[in-house]
C-alpha positions, 0 to 999 in steps of 0.5 A: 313823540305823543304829538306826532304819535296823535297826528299818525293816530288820528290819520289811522281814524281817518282811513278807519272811517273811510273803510266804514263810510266805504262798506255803508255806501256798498250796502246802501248801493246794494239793497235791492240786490237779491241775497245780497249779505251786508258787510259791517265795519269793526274797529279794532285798537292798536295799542303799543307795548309799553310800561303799566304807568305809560301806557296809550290809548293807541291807534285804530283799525278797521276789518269787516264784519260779514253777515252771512248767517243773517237772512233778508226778507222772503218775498214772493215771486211770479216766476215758478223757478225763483227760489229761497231759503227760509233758515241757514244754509246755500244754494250749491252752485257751479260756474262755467271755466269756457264755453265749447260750441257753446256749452258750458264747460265747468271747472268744478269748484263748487261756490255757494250762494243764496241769491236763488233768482234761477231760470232755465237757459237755452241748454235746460241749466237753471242759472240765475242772474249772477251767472251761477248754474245750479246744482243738485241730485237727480231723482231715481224715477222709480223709487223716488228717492235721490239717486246718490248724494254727490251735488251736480250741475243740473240739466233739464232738456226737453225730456220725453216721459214714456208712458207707465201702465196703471198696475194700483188704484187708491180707493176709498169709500163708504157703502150706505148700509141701506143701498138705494137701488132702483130695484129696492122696496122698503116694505120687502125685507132684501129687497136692496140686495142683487138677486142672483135668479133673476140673471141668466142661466149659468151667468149669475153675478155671483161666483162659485161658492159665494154665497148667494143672497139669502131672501125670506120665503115666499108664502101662497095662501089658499085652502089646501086641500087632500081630497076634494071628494067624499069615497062612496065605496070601501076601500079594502086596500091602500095604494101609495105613489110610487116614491111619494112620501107623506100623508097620502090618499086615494079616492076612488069614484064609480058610476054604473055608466061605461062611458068616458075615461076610466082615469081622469087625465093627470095635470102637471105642476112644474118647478123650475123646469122639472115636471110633477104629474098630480091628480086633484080629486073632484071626479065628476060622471063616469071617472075614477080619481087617484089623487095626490096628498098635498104632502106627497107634492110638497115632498116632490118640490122640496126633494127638487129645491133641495131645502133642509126646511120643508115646505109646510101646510097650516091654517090653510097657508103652504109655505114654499122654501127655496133652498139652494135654488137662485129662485122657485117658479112653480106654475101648473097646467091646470089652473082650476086643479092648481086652485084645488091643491091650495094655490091661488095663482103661480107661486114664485119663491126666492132663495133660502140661503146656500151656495149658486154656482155662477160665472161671476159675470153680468152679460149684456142681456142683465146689464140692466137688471144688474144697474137696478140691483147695484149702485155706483162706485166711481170711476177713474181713467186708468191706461195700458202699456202702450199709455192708451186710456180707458174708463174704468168704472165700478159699481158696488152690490149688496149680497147679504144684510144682517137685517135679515136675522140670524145667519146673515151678514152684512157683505157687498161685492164690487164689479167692474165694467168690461164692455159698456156696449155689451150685448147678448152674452157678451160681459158686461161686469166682472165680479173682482171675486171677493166677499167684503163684510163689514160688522154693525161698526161700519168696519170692513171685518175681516179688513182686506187691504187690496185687491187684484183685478187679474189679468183685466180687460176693459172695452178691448184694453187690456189693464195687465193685473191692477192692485185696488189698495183700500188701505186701514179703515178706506172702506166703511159702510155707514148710513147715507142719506142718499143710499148711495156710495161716497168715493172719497178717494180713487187715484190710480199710477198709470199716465200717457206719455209726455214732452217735458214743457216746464219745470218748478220747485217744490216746497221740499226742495225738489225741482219738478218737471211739468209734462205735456200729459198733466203728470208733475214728475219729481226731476231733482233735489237741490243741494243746499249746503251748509257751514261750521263758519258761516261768516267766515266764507270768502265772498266773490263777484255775484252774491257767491262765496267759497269755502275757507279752512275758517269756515269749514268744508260743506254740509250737506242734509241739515239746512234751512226749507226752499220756498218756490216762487220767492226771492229773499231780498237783500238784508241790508237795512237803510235806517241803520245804513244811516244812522252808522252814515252819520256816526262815521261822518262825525267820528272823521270829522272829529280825527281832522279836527285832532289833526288840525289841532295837532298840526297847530301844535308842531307850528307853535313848537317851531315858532318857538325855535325861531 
């Protein structure tokens, strides 16, 4: 038995090594192959049941050994819908059963794969070069998210995307602290801020009940002057103006003549548009002078600008406040008399402080006043229902600056265009009707997160009610060198439509559609699945594999990355595919030697018979 035993052993080497010298020539043949997962041989031994004292070294098998689990090299690739999986997992694939009029008509078995050289055929499938049609999970265009979790052959026609209205902006910014207006004066403290009074009545860029900018007084140096004649006669009795307060006077000056008018005609002052009557004293000849106090016409000015603070006379200097007017213009119909009470030419004032009443909108005939006084914001193209495009721009105006002391603070308003061809009363900017304030950090305090642009219209096209979101922190006012506004970001959701033209994969995993309107849309996520016995899945024709009760149903969610526009190459290494080439030639060189010794033996034993 043990010579016989021996030669059936060592034709069991022999078709062992014939297994291995078949899988190394496989692996060796299939080293470009893409994915391809190379198969080693295991040698297991038989031995025979037999007594302690007896027993046999045995005979010899051979299996396969997979090597599923182990991942080839990732290379790149030109083509946008080649794919790989960098980690564990498989491309989850189907195969069409038959065709129908020429299309697919799939069995659904689900196969795994991790060859991933997909591109799309004629009908929108992404196939790859064994045949497989890919699978995946379409993605709900409105949340984002994919829509259930099933996997499903997918299919990408030559889809239309509808046009989306834009309905929010992403904005972020830094304001300069010091803005460089064209309108700016560094010498002149406010000077960088918008001036409501110098925009048309009732049309002011502020809105009611913001704030106007608070501007410093405006002081008109000159003599003033009560009285401007010493009284040559008595006066028994004192007369004041109707209404006038103050410190008053009353000069009278008479001649023995007859002639000429018996009251030197008044002059008039006016402010703002509203008229006092004054009489300045230097009487001459035959004429009788009453004459107003200085007080009693700053009294009249102030009761006209409605300032808490009184205009004030001293050292010769009068001080004019503006209270809640947008601006103070006080002009005279007598200059020389004007002179007399103190003013040296026309005074124009700014503004004190307090609320303007105001549309919030600059019209065509400010646009350039507005320009001078503001600083550009960016722009973005934003679209309408319909997808049709408009240039939204905006700009950004300084109202208050806490450079100004007490009581101020640093705040901006932000404007966009309505009409770039505005003219006459037509608006030009709209205000977006918001306060922002930002403390000596360069922090928006109060933050405000966004806001609405209600019920917009821009250049004819209406934009419905967009949200501008300045997020935590996105708008800041720091120094800048340039004095102007950095944009760091200003993206909006609005897109034309447009035909679908391409598609790729992601490096989430996702495969996305690439229109003809720039937009790149996510369409589907890839199904990559995974194994419990990841060696253990049975393999079939094409780099694909089936599920066994060994190696367990498939996982979904907890695979490796895809890597677009790469191929994982075969994992089959050639020096090893050698070096086990030439181990398995010397082992069944050595079982024909066991053999032809073994047969050498069975002659000797029958010659010793003859």
């Amino acid at each position: 038995m043990g010579i016989f035993g021996a030669l059936t052993t060592a034709v069991g080497g022999l078709r062992a090594g014939s297994y291995a010298l078949e899988n190394i020539s496989g692996n060796i043949a299939n080293s470009q192959t893409t994915a391809f997962k190379r198969i080693d041989t295991s040698f297991l031994d038989l031995v025979p049941q037999t007594a302690l004292t007896a027993q046999l070294a045995g005979g010899v098998t051979a299996q396969s050994r997979s090597t599923n689990s182990v991942q080839g090299d990732v290379q790149s690739a030109s083509v946008a819908t080649f794919m790989a999986i960098n980690g564990n997992g498989f491309f989850a694939v189907q195969k069409p059963g038959s065709f129908t009029d020429g299309a697919p008509v799939f069995d659904g078995v689900d196969r795994y794969t991790r060859r991933g050289d997909f591109q799309l055929n004629k009908d929108g499938y992404l196939v790859n070069g064994a045949g497989y049609y890919l699978e995946g999970v379409p993605i709900d265009p409105t949340t984002g998210n994919p829509a259930g979790s099933s996997p499903q052959v997918l299919q990408f026609k030559n889809d239309f995307l509808p046009a989306q209205q834009t309905t929010k902006i992403d904005y972020r910014a830094n304001l300069a602290s010091y803005p460089l207006t064209t309108a700016h004066d560094t010498s002149v403290p406010g000077s960088e801020l918008i001036r409501p009074g110098a925009f048309s009545s009732g049309n002011n860029p502020l809105v009611l009940g913001t704030p106007a900018a608070p501007y410093t007084d405006s002081a008109i140096t000159g003599t003033a002057q009560n009285n401007k004649a010493t009284p040559s006669v008595a006066i028994t009795a004192a007369t004041l103006l109707s209404g006038a307060a103050g410190t008053d006077s009353i000069n009278t000056n008479f001649s023995a003549g007859s002639a000429g008018p018996p009251v030197v005609p008044a002059d008039t002052i006016t402010v703002n548009g509203t008229v006092i009557t004054f009489v300045a004293s230097g009487a001459t000849g035959n004429q009788l002078n009453v004459t107003d106090s200085i007080g009693t016409l700053l009294a009249k000015i102030d009761a006209i600008t409605g300032t808490t603070t009184p205009s004030t006379i001293s050292g010769g200097k009068i001080t004019l406040h503006s209270g809640k007017l947008a601006d103070l213009n006080v002009t005279s119909s007598n200059s020389t008399a004007f002179a007399a009470l103190g003013f040296t030419g026309s005074a124009v004032a700014v503004r004190g402080g307090g609320g303007t009443v105001g549309t919030g909108q600059v019209i065509g005939n400010d646009n350039s006043t507005f320009l001078n006084e503001s600083v550009s914001g960016g722009a973005v193209t934003a679209y309408d229902v319909s997808g049709a495009p408009v240039n939204l721009q905006f700009r950004w105006a300084k109202t208050d600056s806490s450079s100004l002391g007490s009581g101020h603070t640093d705040t901006w308003n932000l404007f966009y265009q309505v009409n770039p061809n505005a003219t006459g009363t037509q608006v030009s900017w709209q205000n977006v009707n918001v306060n922002f304030t930002f403390a000596s950090n360069g922090q928006m305090s109060p933050a405000i997160s966004s806001v609405a642009l209600t019920n917009a219209v821009v250049n004819g096209v209406s934009l419905g009610s967009p949200v501008i979101n300045f997020g935590s922190g996105g708008v800041t006012q720091f120094a800048d060198a340039n004095g102007n506004v950095q944009v760091n970001q200003i993206q909006q959701d609005g897109f034309p439509a447009g035909q679908l033209q391409s598609v790729s994969v992601s490096t989430n995993g996702r495969i996305v559609g690439n229109y003809t309107n720039g937009r790149n849309i996510d369409l589907a996520e890839i199904s990559v699945a995974t194994f419990n016995g990841t060696n253990f899945l049975k393999r079939i024709d094409g780099g694909a594999f089936e599920a066994t009760d060994e190696s367990g149903a498939a996982l979904f969610g907890k695979a490796g990355t895809i890597v677009g526009s790469s191929l994982e190459s075969s994992n089959t290494d050639i020096a090893d595919e050698f070096t086990k080439l030439i181990v398995t030639q010397q082992a069944y060189s050595a079982n024909t030697k066991v053999i032809t010794t073994t047969n050498s033996m069975v002659q000797d034993l029958l010659n010793v018979v003859r």
